[in-house]
C-alpha positions in Angstrom: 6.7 -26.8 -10.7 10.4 -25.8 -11.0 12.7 -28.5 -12.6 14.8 -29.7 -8.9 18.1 -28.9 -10.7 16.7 -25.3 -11.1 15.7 -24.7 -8.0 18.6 -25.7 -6.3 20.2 -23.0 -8.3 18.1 -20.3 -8.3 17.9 -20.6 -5.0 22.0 -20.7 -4.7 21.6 -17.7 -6.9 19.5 -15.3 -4.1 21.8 -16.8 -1.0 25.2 -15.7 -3.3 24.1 -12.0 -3.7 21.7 -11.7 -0.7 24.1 -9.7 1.4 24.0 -7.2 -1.8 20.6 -7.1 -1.8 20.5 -5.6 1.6 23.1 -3.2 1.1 21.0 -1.9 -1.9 17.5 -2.4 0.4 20.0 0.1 2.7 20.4 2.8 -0.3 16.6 2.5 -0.9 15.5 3.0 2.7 17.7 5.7 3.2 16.1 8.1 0.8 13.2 10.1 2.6 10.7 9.2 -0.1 7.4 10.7 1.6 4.4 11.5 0.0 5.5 14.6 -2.9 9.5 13.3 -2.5 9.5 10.0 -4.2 11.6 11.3 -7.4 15.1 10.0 -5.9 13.7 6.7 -5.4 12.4 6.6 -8.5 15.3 7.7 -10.3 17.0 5.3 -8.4 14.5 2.3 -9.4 15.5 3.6 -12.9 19.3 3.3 -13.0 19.0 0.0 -11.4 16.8 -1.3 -14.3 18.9 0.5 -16.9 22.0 -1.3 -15.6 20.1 -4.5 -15.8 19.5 -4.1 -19.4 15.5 -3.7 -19.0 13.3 -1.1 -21.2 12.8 1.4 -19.2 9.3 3.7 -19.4 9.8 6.8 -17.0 7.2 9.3 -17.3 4.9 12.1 -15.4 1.3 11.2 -14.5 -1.1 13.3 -16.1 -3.8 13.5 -13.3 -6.3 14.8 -15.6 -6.1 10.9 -17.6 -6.5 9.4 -14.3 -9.9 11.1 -13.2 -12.3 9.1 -14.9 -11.3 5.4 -14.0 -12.5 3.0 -11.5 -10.2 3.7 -8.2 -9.6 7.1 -8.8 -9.2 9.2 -5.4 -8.2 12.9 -5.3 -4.9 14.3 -5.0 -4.8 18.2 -3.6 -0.8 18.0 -2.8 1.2 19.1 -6.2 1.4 16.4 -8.5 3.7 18.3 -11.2 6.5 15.5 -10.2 4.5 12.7 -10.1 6.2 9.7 -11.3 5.8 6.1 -12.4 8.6 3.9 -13.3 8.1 0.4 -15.0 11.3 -1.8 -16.3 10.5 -4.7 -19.2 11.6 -7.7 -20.2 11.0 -9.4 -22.9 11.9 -13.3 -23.5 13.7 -14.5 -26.6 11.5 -17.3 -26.7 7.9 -16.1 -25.5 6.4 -19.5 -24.2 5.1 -18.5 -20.4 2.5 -16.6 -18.7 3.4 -12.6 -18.4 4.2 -11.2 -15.2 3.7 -8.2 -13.2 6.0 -7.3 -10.4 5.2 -4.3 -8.6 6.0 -2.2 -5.4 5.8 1.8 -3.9 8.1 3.7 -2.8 6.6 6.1 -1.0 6.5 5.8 2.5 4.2 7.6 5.8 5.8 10.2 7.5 8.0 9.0 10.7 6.5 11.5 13.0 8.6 12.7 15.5 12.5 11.8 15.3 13.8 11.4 18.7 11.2 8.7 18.8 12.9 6.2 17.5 15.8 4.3 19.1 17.5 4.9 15.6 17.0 8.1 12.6 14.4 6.4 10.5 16.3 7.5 7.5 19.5 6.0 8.6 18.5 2.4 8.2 20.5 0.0 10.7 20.8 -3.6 10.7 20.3 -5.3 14.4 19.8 -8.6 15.9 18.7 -10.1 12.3 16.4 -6.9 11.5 16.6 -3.9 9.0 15.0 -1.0 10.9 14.1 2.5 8.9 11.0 3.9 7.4 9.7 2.1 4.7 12.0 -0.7 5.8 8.8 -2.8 5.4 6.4 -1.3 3.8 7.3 -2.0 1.7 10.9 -0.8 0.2 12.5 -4.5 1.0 9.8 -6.4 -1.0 10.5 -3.9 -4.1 14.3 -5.0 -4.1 13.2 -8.4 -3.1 11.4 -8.6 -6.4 14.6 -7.0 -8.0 16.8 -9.2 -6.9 14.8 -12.5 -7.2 15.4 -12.0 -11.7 18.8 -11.4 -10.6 19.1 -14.6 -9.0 17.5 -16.5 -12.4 20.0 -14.8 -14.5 22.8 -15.5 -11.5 21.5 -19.4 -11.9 22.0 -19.2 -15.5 18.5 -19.1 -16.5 16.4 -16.7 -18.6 12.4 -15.7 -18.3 10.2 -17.5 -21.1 8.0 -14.4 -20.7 7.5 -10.5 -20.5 8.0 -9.5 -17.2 7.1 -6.2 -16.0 8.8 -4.5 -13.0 6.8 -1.5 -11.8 7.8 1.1 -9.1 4.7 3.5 -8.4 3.6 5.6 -5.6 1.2 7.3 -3.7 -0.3 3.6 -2.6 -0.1 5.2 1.2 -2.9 7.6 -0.1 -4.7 7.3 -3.3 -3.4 3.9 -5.5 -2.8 6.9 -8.4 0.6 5.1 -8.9 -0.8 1.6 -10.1 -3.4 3.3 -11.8 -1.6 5.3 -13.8 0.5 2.0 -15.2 -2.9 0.5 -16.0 -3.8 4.1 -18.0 -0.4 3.4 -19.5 -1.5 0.1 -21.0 0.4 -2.3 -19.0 -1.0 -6.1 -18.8 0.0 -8.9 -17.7 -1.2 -12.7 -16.9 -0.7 -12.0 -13.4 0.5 -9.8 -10.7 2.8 -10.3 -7.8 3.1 -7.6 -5.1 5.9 -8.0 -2.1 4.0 -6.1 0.6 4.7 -7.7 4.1 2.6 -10.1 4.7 4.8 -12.7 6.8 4.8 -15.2 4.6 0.7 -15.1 3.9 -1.2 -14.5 0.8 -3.6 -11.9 1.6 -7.5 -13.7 0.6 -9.2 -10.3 2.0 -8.2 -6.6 2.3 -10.7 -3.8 3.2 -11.5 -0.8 0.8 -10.5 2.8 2.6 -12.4 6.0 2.0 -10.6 9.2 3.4 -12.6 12.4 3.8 -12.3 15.7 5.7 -14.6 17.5 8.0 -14.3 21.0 8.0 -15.9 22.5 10.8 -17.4 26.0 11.4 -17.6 28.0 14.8 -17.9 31.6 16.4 -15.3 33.4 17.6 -14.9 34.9 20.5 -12.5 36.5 22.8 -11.8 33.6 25.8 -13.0 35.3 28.5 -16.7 35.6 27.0 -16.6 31.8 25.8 -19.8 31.4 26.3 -20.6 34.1 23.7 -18.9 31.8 21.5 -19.2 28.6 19.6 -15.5 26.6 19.7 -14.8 25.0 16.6 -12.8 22.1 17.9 -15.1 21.1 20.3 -17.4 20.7 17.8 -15.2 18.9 15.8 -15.3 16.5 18.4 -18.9 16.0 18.7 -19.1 15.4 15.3 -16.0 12.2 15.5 -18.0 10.9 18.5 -21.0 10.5 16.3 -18.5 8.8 13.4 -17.5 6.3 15.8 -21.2 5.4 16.2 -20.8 4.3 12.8 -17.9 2.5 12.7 -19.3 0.3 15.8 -22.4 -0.3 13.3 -20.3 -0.9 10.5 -18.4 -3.6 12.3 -21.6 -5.7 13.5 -22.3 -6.0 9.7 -18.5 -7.2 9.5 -20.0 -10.3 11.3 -21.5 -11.2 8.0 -18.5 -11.1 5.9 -17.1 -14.6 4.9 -13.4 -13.3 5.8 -13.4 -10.3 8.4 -15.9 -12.4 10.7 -13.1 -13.8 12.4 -12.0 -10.3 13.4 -13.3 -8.5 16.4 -12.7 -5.2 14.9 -12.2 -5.2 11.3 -13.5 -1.8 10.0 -11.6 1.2 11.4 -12.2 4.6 12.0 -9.2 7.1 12.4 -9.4 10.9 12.3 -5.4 11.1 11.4 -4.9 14.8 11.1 -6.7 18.1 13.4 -5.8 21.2 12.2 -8.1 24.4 14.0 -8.1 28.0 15.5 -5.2 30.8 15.2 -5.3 32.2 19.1 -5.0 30.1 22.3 -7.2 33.2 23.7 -9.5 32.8 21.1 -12.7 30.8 20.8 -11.8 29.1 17.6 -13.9 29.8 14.5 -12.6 26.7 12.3 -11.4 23.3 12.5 -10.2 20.7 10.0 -10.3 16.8 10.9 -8.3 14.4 8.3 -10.6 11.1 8.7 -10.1 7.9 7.4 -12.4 4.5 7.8 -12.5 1.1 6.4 -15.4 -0.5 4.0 -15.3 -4.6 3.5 -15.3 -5.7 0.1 -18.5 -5.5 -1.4 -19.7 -2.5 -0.2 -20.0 -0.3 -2.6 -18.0 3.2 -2.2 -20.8 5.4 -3.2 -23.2 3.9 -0.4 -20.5 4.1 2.2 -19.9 8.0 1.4 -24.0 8.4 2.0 -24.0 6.7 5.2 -20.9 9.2 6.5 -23.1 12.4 5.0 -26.1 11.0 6.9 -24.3 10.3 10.3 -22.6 13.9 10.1 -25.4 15.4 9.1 -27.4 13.7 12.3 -24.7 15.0 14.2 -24.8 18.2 13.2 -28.7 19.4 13.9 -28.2 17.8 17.3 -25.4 20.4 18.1 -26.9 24.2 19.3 -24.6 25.9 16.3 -23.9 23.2 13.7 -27.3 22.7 13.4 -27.5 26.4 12.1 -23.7 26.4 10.3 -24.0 22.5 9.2 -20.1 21.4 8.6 -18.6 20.4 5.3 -17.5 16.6 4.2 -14.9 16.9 1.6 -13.0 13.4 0.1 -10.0 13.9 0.3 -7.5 10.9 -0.9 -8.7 7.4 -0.6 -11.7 6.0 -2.4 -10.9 2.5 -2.7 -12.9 -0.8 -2.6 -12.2 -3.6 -0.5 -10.9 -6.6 -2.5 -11.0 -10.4 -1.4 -8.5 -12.5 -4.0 -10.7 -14.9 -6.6 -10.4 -16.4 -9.5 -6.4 -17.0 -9.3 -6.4 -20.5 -8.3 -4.0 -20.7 -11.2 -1.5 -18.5 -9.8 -1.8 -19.4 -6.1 -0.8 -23.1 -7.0 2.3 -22.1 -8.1 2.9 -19.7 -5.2 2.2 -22.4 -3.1 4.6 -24.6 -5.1 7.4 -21.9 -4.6 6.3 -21.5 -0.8 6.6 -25.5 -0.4 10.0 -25.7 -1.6 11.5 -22.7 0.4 9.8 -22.9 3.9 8.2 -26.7 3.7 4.7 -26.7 4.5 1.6 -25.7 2.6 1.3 -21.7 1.8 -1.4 -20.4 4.6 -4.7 -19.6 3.4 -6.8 -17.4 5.9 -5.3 -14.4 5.7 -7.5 -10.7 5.4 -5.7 -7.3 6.3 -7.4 -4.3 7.7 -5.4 -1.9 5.5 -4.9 -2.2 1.6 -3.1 -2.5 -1.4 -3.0 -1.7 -5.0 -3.6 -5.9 -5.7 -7.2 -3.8 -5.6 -6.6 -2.2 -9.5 -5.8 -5.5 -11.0 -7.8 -8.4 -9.5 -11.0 -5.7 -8.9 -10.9 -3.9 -12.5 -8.8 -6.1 -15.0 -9.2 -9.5 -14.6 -5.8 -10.0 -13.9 -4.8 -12.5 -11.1 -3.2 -10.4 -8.1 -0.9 -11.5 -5.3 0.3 -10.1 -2.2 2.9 -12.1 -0.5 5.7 -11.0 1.5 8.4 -10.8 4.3 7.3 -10.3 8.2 7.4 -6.3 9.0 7.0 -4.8 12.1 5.5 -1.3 13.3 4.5 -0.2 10.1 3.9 3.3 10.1 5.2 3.6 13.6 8.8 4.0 15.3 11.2 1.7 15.0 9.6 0.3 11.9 11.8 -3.0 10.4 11.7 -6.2 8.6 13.0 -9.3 9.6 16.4 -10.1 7.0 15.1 -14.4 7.4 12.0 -13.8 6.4 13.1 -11.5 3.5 15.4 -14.2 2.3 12.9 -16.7 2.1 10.6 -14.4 0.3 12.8 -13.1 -2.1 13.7 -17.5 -3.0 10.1 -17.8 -3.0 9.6 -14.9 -5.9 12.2 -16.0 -7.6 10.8 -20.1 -8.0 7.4 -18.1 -8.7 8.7 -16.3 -12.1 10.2 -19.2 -12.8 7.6 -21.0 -12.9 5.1 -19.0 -14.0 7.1 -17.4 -16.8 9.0 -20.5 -17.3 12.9 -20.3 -18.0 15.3 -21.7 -20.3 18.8 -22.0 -20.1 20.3 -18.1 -20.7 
């Protein structure tokens, strides 16, 4: 635990420069960082690690290094600009554990703008909330981290340990970004990642697997539809048939230690439809974007069999696909689910910075039906991985925002963690 004299400070430290922490959160929000458009933030994350006097590695994924490694999911958007970012310290005196600190900065697209009460990219601060996209997911936590070294160095204190500060991307759709630092060669003891988790530690997080049908028809002209076999339609038939699955897949949820106390843990969302080129025209193709949830433990390559099997099914019950069978292409996410063991180590001392800021014991039962790159490092590497952060609301919806309280306390919490766990000396 943190010497009381230190964390008096260090905590000081994060109040004194908290209102230029969210001025810089502002900056960060404000660049439209969606999937393919993440260099400004990056160069952004860059500058503000140069200026802090870290080493900074800056460098182009190569895909092709990528391919064979546990968690790989494929990209088909250009990847030519690619980038991963990571900042490092290193200690004078190298006594403590090493540390990984890590968020994305790419964020979902906001969908339609006069949706929101306020242009997503145009962050605004209201009634004790930062609204914009990526607001929470998770742009806040990655300055949150930032700024909780500044505070230790504010306070008068320096790390006992190497500390690396990673900014990566693509987490809303393949996890290429985390991998890629793992290709690198980065290590540490453990790793701490901000994503908004109001104020939990995630214990349980589901695996994703994304794949696409692509769907065959007939054309025809509309007013002999019958001559025809419509594409979309079909496409339907066969997402009907995939949420047959997914209600399967979450009565074996019941089973699982964590997601039991969920009514519906595993979901099945076909995101994107794409089909036909004529309204007056039976369309001959359609393209469905799917994604659904596996529990940890289930293993990826089983998962994709049962989706082949239950669209295959589908298909020879249909009067054409049974004839023109449709495609299943994966198409982003192959991830497993992860549930948090082994870092009993780590959690103490989270839950020694958690007691000190907000007062009570650091709650335990926390799972999340979506994901997060804690996946690569806890699943594949040994290496203890947290996710703890701020309260977020409509994450990948309008009006997405954090609450500034929350972040505050999060960001004091972070900063009593590296101190801890890295250990500090006077600077």
């Amino acid at each position: 635990m943190v010497d009381s004299k230190f964390s008096r400070r260090i905590r000081d430290a994060v109040d004194a420069r908290f209102e230029e922490q969210i001025s810089i959160t502002k900056d960060f929000v404000a660049i439209p960082s969606t999937r393919g458009a993440e260099g400004p933030c990056q160069d952004m994350i860059g500058d503000l690690l140069r200026q802090r006097g870290y080493e900074v590695d800056d460098w182009y994924i190569d895909i092709n290094c990528l391919k064979d490694l546990p968690g790989y999911g494929p990209v088909e958007h250009d990847f030519s600009h690619a980038r991963t970012v990571v900042g490092t310290f290193r200690p004078i005196h190298d006594r403590g554990r090493s540390l990984i600190l890590q968020g994305h900065c790419d964020v979902v697209p906001p969908g339609p703008l006069d949706m929101w009460d306020t242009s997503p990219f145009v962050p605004v601060e209201k009634d004790g909330w930062l609204y914009g996209r990526g607001a929470g997911d998770m742009k806040s936590g990655t300055i949150a981290a930032l700024y909780a070294l500044d505070a230790l160095k504010t306070a008068g204190l320096r790390p006992t340990a190497r500390i690396h500060f990673q900014s990566v991307i693509e987490e809303e759709s393949t996890g290429l970004g985390a991998l890629s630092t793992l290709q690198r060669g980065y290590r540490a003891d453990c790793c701490l990642i901000p994503e908004p988790t109001d104020g939990k530690l995630i214990r349980s997080q589901v695996g994703v697997i994304w794949f696409r049908l692509k769907v065959r028809g007939q054309p025809a002209h509309v007013a002999h539809a019958g001559s025809g076999s419509n594409a979309i339609k079909a496409a339907y038939h066969l997402i009907h048939a995939l949420e047959g699955l997914e209600a399967q897949w979450n009565e074996r949820a019941k089973n699982d230690r964590w997601f039991k106390t969920l009514e519906h843990p595993v979901n099945f969302n076909p995101g994107i439809i794409q089909g036909g080129e004529w309204a007056s025209s039976v369309p001959a193709w359609c393209d469905v974007d799917c994604r659904i949830a596996i529990l940890p433990g289930w293993n990826i390559a089983e998962s994709q069999a049962e989706i082949l099997a239950c669209v295959e099914n589908a298909a020879k019950a249909h009067p054409f696909l049974a004839q023109n069978p449709p495609q299943v292409v994966w198409s982003g996410f192959l991830s497993d689910g992860f549930e948090l063991t082994g870092a009993e180590e780590s959690e103490a001392v989270l839950g020694n910075a958690y007691g000190e800021v907000y007062g009570g014991k650091l709650p335990d039962d926390a799972v999340f039906t979506g994901l997060t790159d804690t996946r690569f490092y806890g699943l594949n590497h040994g290496i203890q991985s947290l996710c703890f952060g701020a309260k977020s609301e409509q994450m990948h919806g309008f009006n997405e925002r954090v609450e500034l309280e929350s972040l505050r306390k999060v960001t004091q919490t972070i900063a009593l963690f590296v101190a801890d766990w890295c250990g500090v000396e006077e600077a």
